[in-house]
Every structure is written in C-alpha cells, then in structure tokens.
C-alpha positions in Angstrom: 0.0 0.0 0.0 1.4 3.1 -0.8 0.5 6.2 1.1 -1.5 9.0 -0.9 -0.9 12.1 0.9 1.4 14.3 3.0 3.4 12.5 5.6 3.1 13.4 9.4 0.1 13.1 9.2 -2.7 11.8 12.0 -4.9 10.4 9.3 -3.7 8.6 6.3 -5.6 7.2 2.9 -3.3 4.2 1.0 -3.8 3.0 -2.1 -3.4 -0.5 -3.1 -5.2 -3.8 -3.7 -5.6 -6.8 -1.7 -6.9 -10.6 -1.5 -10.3 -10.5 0.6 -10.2 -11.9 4.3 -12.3 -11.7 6.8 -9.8 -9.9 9.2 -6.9 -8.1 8.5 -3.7 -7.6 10.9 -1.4 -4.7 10.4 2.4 -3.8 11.4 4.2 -0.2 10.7 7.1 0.5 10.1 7.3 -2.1 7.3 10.6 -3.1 6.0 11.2 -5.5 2.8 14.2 -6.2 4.4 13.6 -7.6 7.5 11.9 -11.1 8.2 10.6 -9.9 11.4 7.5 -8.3 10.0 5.5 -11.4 9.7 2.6 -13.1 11.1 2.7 -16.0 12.9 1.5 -18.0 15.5 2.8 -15.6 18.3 2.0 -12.2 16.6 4.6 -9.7 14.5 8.5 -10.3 15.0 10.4 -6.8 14.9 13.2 -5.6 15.7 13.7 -2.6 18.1 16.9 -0.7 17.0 20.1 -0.9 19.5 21.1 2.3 17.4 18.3 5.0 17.0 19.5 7.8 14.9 18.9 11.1 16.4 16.0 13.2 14.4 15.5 16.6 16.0 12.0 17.5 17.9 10.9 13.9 17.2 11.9 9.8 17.6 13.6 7.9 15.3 10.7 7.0 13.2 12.0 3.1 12.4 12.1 2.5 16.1 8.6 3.6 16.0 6.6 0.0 15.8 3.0 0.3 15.5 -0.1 -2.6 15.1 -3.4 -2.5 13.9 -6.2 -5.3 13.4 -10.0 -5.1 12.3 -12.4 -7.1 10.2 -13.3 -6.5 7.0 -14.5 -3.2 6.3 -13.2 -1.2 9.3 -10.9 1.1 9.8 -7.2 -0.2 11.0 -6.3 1.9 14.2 -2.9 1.3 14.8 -1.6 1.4 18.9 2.2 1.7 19.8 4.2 -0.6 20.9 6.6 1.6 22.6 7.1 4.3 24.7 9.1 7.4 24.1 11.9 8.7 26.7 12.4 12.2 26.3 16.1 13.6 27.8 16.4 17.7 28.0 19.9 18.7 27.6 21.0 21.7 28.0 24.9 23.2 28.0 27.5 24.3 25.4 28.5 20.9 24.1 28.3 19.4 20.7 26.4 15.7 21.4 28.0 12.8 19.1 25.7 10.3 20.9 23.5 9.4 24.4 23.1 6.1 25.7 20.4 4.7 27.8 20.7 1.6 30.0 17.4 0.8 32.3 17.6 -1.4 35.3 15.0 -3.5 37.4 14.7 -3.0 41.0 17.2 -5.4 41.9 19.7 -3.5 39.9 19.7 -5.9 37.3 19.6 -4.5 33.6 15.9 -4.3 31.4 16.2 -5.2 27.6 15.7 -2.2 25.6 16.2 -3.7 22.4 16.9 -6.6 20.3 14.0 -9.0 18.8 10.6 -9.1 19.8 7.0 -10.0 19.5 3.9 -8.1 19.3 1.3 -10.1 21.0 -2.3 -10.1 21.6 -3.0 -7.4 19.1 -6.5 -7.9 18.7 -7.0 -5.9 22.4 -6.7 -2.7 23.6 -3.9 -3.0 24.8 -1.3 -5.3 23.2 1.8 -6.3 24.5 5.6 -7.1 23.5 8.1 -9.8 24.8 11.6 -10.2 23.9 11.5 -13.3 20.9 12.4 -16.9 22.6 15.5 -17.8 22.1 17.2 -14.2 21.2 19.5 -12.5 23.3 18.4 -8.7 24.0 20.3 -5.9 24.1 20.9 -4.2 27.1 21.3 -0.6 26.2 20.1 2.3 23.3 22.4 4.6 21.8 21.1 7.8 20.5 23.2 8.7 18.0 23.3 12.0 15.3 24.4 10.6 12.3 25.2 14.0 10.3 26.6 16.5 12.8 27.0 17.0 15.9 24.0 18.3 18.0 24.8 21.7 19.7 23.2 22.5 23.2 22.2 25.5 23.8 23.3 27.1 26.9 19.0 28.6 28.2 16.6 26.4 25.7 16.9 22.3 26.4 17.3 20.1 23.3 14.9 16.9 23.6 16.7 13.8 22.4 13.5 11.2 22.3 14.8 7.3 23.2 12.0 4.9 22.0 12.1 2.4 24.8 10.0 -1.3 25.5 6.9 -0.4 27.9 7.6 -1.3 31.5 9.2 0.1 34.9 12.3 1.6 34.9 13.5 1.1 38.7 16.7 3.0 38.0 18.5 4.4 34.5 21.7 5.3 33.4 22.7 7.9 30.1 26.1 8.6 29.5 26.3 11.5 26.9 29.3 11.3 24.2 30.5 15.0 23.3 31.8 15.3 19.5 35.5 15.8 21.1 35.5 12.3 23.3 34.2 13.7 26.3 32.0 11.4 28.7 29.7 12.3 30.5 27.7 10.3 32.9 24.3 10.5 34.7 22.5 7.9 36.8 18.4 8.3 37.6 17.1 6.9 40.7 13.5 7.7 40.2 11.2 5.2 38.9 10.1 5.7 35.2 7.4 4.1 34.3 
C-alpha cells in the first residue's frame, strides 16, 4: 500500500489492492528487508533498534513500531508498541551520541532492544516480549548521524529514546561529546 498524501500526518488514505479476508492484521514500520514483519503463531516479530538515529524534535521514526487489526471493512487503528523517553539537555557541548541503560529493582539491567513479538493485538492494549530464544540488548544509543548536535546554553534540546513499555526502577545515560568527552548520569527515580 502506498501512502497518498502528506506525511506526518494523524490520518492517512493508502492506495493499493488486496486478496479478501475476513480480518486483516497490520504492522508499521514495514521493512522489505527484515523477516521480522510477519505473522505468525505468536503475533509480528520486529526488531527494536540498538542504534536510533537522532531526528530533531521527534523519535527515530523506524524505532517507531505500530499494530493495527480489524475485520473487514473497518478502519485499521494502529496502537504503539513503545514508549518514548524524552532527555532535556542543555549546556554548550556538541552531542555525538547518548546512551540509555534501564535497570529492574534489583539492579539488574531491562532489555531495551533486540527482537521481539507483538502479542495479543487484537486488544486494547497489546503487548511485547523479547522473541524466545534471542538475546536482548541491554542498552540504546542515541546517535546524530550527520553532525553534531549543539546545546544550547538557556533552551533544552529533547533527544527522544523509543524504549520497550515497563518500569524503569533506576537508569543510566552517558552522553558522548563530538570531542570524546563522557559524561555520565545515573536516575534513581522510577520511570514508568
């Protein structure tokens, strides 16, 4: 299906043909490339990005995953799979890259990224797991893949982490400056 008007959009019309069904099961963002995107006994396999490219006043739109399901005949509504961190920065530096690493209250770290599966998408409310048999990732880097991002020393820049639903007992970001420089932060209030 190809979409027929303006991106960014709340409400889209597609154009484009398919077989008839009864019910009809939907996954966005779509890529040829991966396998992930198919349906199967457990519900879509995607893959959340380790690496999520920086994209100003927004998330990284492929990190983005979205499902949808209906019957014949009704509209798809699609509902996120995801949530979406947003870290204020504000300063002088020029930002190469941020990194986020969540933890569990035990201190033990939460998988961020890596394979999954969207389940139950037919409710309200569905749900991801990390895929059997695949080890997650630990951690999501942030990173600006052109230039540099330069703080500003009075107005915070937003860099938006798409992150697996769930409670965050504790966080860590370490912020990468264009010339090497670390720097570290650790968050000890629950995000949930």
């Amino acid at each position: 299906f190809t979409l027929m008007e303006t991106e960014a959009t709340e409400n889209g019309h597609f154009s484009g043909s398919i077989a008839f069904r009864e019910s009809y099961h939907a996954f966005y963002p779509y890529n040829r490339q991966e396998e992930y995107n198919e349906f199967g006994d457990y519900g879509f396999r995607f893959y959340l990005p380790t690496i999520q490219t920086f994209t100003e006043g927004s998330f990284d739109p492929s990190a983005a995953s979205m499902v949808a399901s209906g019957n014949y005949g009704e509209t798809l509504q699609f509902k996120n799979l995801c949530g979406v961190l947003a870290l204020r920065l504000t300063g002088e530096e020029a930002v190469r890259s941020v990194s986020f690493t969540g933890y569990d209250e035990s201190g033990n770290p939460i998988p961020v990224s890596g394979k999954y599966y969207a389940l139950d998408i037919d409710t309200e409310e569905p749900r991801i797991e990390v895929a059997p048999f695949e080890m997650p990732q630990y951690s999501i880097t942030l990173l600006s893949m052109t230039d540099a991002v330069v703080l500003k020393p009075e107005t915070p820049t937003p860099f938006y982490f798409v992150l697996p639903p769930g409670t965050y007992n504790s966080f860590t970001i370490i912020v990468t400056t264009d010339d090497g420089k670390k720097m570290f932060k650790e968050g000890r209030k629950p995000l949930t």
